[in-house]
C-alpha positions in Angstrom: -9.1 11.0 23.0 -7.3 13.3 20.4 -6.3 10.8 17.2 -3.0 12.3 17.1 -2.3 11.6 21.2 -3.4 8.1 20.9 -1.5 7.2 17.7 1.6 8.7 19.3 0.8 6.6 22.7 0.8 3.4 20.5 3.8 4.5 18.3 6.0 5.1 21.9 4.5 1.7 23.2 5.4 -0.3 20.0 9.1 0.9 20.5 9.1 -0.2 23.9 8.2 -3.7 23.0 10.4 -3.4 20.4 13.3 -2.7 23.5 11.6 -6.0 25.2 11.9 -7.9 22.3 15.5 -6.8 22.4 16.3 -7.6 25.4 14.2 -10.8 25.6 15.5 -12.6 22.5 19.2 -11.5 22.6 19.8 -15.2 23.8 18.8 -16.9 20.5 22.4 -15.4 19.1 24.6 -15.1 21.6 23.7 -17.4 24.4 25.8 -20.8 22.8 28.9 -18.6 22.2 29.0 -16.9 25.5 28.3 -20.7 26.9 31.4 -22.1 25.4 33.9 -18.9 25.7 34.0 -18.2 22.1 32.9 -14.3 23.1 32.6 -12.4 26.3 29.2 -11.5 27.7 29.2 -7.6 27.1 31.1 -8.2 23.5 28.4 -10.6 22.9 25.6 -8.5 23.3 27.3 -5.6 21.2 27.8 -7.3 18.4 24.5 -8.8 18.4 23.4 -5.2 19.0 24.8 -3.7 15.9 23.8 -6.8 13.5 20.3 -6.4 14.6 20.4 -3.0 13.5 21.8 -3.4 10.5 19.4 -6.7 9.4 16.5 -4.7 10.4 17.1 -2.8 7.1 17.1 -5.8 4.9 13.5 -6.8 4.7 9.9 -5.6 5.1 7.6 -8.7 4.2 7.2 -9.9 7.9 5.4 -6.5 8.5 3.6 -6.4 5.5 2.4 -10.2 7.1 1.4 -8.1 10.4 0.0 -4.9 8.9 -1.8 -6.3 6.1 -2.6 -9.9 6.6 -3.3 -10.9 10.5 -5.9 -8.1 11.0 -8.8 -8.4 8.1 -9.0 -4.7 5.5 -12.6 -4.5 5.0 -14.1 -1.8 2.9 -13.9 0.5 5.7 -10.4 -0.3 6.3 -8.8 -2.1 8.9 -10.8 -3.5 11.7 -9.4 -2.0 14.4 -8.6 1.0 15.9 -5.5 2.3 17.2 -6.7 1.9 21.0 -7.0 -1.6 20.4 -4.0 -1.4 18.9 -2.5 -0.1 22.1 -4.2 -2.8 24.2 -2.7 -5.3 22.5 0.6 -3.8 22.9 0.0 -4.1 27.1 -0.7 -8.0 26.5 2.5 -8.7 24.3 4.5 -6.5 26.9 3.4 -7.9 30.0 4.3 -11.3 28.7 7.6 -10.8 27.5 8.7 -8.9 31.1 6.9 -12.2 33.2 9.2 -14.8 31.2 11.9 -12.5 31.0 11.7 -12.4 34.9 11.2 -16.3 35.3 14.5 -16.4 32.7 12.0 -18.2 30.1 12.9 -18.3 25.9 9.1 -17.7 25.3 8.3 -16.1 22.0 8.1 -12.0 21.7 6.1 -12.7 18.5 3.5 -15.1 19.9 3.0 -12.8 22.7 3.0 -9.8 20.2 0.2 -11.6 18.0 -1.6 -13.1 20.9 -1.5 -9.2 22.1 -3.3 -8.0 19.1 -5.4 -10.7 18.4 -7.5 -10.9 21.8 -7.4 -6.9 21.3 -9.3 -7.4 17.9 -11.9 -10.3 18.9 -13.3 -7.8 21.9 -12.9 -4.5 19.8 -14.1 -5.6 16.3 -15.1 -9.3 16.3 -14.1 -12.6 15.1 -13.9 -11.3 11.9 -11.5 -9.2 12.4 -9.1 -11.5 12.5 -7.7 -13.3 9.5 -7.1 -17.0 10.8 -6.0 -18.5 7.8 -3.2 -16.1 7.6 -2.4 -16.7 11.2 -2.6 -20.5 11.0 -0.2 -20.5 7.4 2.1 -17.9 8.4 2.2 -18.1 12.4 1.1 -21.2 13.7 2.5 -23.6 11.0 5.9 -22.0 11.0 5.9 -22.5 15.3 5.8 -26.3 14.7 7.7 -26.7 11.8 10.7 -24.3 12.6 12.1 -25.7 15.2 11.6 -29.5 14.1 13.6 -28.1 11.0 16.3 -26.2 13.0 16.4 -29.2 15.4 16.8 -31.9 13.1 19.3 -29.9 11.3 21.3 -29.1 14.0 21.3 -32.7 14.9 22.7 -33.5 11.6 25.5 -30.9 11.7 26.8 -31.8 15.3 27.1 -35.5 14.2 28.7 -34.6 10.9 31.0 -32.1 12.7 32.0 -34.1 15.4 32.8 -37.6 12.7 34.7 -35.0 10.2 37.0 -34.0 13.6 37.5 -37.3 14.9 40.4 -37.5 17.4 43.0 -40.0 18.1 46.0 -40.1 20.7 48.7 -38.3 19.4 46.8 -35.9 17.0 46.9 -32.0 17.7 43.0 -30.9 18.6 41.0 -29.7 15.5 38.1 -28.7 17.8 39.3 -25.4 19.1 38.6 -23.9 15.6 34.8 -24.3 16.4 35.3 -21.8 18.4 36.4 -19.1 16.1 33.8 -20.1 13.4 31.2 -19.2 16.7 32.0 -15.6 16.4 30.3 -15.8 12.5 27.6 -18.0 12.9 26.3 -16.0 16.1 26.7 -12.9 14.4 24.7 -14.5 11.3 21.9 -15.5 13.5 21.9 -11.9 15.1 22.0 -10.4 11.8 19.1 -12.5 10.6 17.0 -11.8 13.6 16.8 -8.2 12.9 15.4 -9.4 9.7 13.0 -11.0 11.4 11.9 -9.7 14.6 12.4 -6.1 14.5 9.8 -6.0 11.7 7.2 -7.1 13.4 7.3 -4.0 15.5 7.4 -2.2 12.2 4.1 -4.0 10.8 2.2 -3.0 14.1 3.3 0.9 13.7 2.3 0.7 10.4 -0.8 -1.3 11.0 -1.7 1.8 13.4 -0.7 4.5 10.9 -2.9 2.9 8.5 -6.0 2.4 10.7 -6.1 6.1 12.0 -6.2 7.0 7.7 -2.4 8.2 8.0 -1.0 5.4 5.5 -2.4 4.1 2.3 -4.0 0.6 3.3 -2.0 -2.3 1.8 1.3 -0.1 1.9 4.4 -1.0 3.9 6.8 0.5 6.6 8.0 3.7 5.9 11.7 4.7 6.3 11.3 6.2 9.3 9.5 2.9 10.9 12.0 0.9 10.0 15.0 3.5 11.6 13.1 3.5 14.7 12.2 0.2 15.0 15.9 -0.7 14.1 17.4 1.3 17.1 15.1 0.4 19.8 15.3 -3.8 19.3 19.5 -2.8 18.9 19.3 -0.8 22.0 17.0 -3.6 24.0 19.4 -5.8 22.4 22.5 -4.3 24.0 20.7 -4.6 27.7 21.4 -7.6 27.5 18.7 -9.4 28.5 21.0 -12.1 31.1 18.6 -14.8 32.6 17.5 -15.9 29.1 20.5 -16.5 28.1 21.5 -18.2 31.4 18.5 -20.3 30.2 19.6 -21.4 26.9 22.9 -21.4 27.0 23.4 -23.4 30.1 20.0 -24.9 31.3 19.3 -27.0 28.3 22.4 -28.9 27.7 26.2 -28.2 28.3 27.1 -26.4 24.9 30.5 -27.3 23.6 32.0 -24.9 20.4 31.1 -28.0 17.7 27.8 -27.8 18.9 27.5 -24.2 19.8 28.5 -23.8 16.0 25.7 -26.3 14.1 23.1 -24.8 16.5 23.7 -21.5 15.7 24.3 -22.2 11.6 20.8 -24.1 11.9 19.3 -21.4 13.3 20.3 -19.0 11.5 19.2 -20.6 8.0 15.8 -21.2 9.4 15.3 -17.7 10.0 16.6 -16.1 6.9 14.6 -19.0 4.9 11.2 -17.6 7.2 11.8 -14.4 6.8 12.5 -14.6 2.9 9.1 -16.4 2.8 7.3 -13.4 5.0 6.8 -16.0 8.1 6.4 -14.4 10.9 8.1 -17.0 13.3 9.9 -17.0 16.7 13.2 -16.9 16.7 13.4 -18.0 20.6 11.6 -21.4 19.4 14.1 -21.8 16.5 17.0 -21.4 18.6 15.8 -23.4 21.2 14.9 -26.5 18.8 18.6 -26.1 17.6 20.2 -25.8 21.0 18.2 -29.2 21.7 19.2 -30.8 18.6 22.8 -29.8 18.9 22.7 -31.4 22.5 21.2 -35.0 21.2 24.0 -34.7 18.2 27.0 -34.8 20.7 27.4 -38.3 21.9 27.4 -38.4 26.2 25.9 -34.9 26.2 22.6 -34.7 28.1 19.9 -32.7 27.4 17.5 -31.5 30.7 13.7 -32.4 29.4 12.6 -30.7 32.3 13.7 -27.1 31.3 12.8 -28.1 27.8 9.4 -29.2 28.8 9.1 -25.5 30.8 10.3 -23.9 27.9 7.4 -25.9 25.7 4.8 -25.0 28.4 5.8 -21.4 27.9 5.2 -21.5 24.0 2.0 -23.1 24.5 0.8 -20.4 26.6 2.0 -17.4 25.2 -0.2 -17.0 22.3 -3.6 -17.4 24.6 -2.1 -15.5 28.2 -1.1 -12.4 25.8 -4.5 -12.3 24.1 -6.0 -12.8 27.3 -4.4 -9.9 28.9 -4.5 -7.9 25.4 -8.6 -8.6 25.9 -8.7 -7.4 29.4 -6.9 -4.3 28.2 -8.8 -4.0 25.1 -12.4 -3.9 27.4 -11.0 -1.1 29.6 -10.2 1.3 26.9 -12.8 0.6 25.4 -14.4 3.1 27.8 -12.7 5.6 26.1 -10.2 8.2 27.3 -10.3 6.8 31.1 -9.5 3.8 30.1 -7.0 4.1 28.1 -5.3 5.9 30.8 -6.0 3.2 33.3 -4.0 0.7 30.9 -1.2 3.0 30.5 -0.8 3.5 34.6 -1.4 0.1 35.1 0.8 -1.5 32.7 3.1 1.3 33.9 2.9 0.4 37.2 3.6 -3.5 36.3 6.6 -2.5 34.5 8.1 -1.0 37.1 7.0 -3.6 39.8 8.7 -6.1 37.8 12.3 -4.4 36.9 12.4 -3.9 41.1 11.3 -7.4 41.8 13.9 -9.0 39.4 16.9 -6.8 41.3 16.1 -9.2 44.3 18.0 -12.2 41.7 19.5 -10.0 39.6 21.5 -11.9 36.3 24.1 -10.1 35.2 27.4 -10.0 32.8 29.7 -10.7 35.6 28.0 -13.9 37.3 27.5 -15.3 34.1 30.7 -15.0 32.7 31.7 -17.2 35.9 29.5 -19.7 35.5 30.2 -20.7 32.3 33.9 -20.0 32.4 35.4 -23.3 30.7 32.6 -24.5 30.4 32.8 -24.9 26.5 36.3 -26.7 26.8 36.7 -29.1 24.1 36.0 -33.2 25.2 39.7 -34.6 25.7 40.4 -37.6 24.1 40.3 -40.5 26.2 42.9 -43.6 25.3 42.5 -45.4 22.6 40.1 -48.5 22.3 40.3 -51.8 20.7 40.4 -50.1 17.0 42.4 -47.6 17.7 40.4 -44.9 17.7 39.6 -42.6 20.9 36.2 -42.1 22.5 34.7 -38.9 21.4 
């Protein structure tokens, strides 16, 4: 197949996981404000929209990380070609549409590198792969992150709810949580364009590079970074509903106090990452904070059992996205035909799963009635033996 055709074909498919990524990971900044009222569903999603576009522009070391660190420059240049590339960009996709369906916060950028890597061990070999890069700047960060975000989310709701403390008699100094939602969120949406939206800029530019368009070693240019910004703003503003059903209402009943530490957490452990060039996921960060937030608020319940199907899918998304990034990787490996046997199929999956999802469809309007007063401040109960009310 002609260089320039396949280098195009991976360029368009990059973008469109970029829109999945979009789509799939809106949650992690909006889904605890919509949960407690603080902003509508459709204004949630804008906003979020326009500060992922505008943080995609703030950094490029998470796609150096991608482009010149996870897949090995050898003298020859980089170990793998741009239909592997493209391979591994059918694993990553079909991973983030299955949890999107099943309403799962799994992580685009595990399912991205898992994409790429099985891609790369079929193509060019094990060493292809840099695994010391992956284990320091991928695998490290998954575990750490979200114990960090977590515990620091913890900390916050118990600080935020002792510095509020309520007694009969005493107007409500809760409510203001509310309005302090509206900046965190749109901090954590700003810092995961930082984040995310580069990693879709690290894989053009790995392809650019491996095809002998780029200078090995370089970074994104311009116009990478402008596409890649408006297609993760544009999945963005889909909205990407059963996610954020997910987190902000199947893990624990988000009040604004909470909603407010989890999302400050959150976003501090992103910018921190991204600062740092780790390549993390923000769906696992917001997740440990949306947990941590829920053990911080005394007589709030967290549900293990969407958190442990939520931890299931982050163990698996690394190894099913290089599985299927493998299988994709053999077939075009037979050249021309079979690149165009992963493009129908994975067309043809895309399309079976948009259809199949209209059968439970998730949308603006339902979810704005679930959670409607949902995120109503605890009233105070009477007053006990000290004096003070029940929280």
């Amino acid at each position: 197949m002609d260089l320039t055709l396949i280098v195009v074909l991976v360029i368009a498919l990059a973008l469109f996981f970029d829109f999945t990524n979009g789509f799939h990971d809106t949650a992690n900044a909006m889904a605890t404000p919509i949960a407690t009222g603080a902003l509508r569903p459709k204004i949630a999603v804008a906003l979020a929209a326009v500060l992922n576009l505008v943080g995609a522009f703030l950094s490029t070391e998470v796609a150096k990380t991608i482009s010149g660190g996870i897949i090995r420059e050898g003298d020859g240049g980089v170990q793998i070609t741009p239909e592997l590339i493209f391979a591994g960009l059918i694993g990553a996709i079909v991973w983030n549409l299955l949890t999107w369906f099943f309403g799962l916060p799994s992580s685009s950028s595990h399912a991205l590198f898992g994409g790429l890597i099985g891609a790369a061990l079929v193509g060019a070999g094990i060493g292809a792969v840099d695994f010391g890069v992956v284990v320091s700047k991928v695998l490290l960060p998954a575990l750490i992150a979200p114990a960090v975000a977590g515990g620091s989310a913890f900390v916050a709701t118990r600080l935020a709810y002792r510095i509020t403390r309520r007694t009969d008699g005493q107007p409500d100094r809760r409510g203001g949580f509310r309005v302090g939602q509206i900046f965190s969120s749109s901090l954590v949406a700003l810092a995961h364009g930082t984040n995310d939206a580069q990693k879709t800029m690290g894989v053009i530019t790995l392809v650019l590079i491996a095809s002998g368009l780029q200078a090995a070693g370089s970074g994104p240019q311009f116009w990478v970074v402008a596409a890649c910004a408006f297609a993760i703003a544009f999945g963005t503003y889909s909205g990407g509903w059963r996610i954020i059903k997910t987190l902000g209402t199947g893990l624990t009943a988000v009040k604004p106090a909470q909603g407010f530490s989890a999302e400050t957490s959150t976003a501090a452990t992103i910018l921190a990452s991204s600062h740092l060039g780790f390549a993390l996921s923000t769906t696992q960060v917001a997740s440990g904070s949306v947990i941590g937030s829920g053990l911080g608020r005394k007589g709030a319940t967290v549900r293990w059992s969407t958190a442990g199907r939520i931890a299931i899918g982050w163990v698996l998304t690394l190894p099913a996205a290089a599985l299927v990034g493998a299988i994709a990787a053999l077939v075009a490996l037979a050249g021309p035909v079979g690149i165009a046997i992963d493009a129908v199929l994975g067309l043809v999956f895309i399309i079976g799963i948009f259809l199949r999802s209209r059968s439970t469809r998730v949308d603006s309007e339902s979810l704005d009635q679930e959670v409607s007063g949902a995120g109503d401040v605890v009233r105070p109960r009477s007053k006990n033996k000290r004096g003070r009310s029940a929280r």
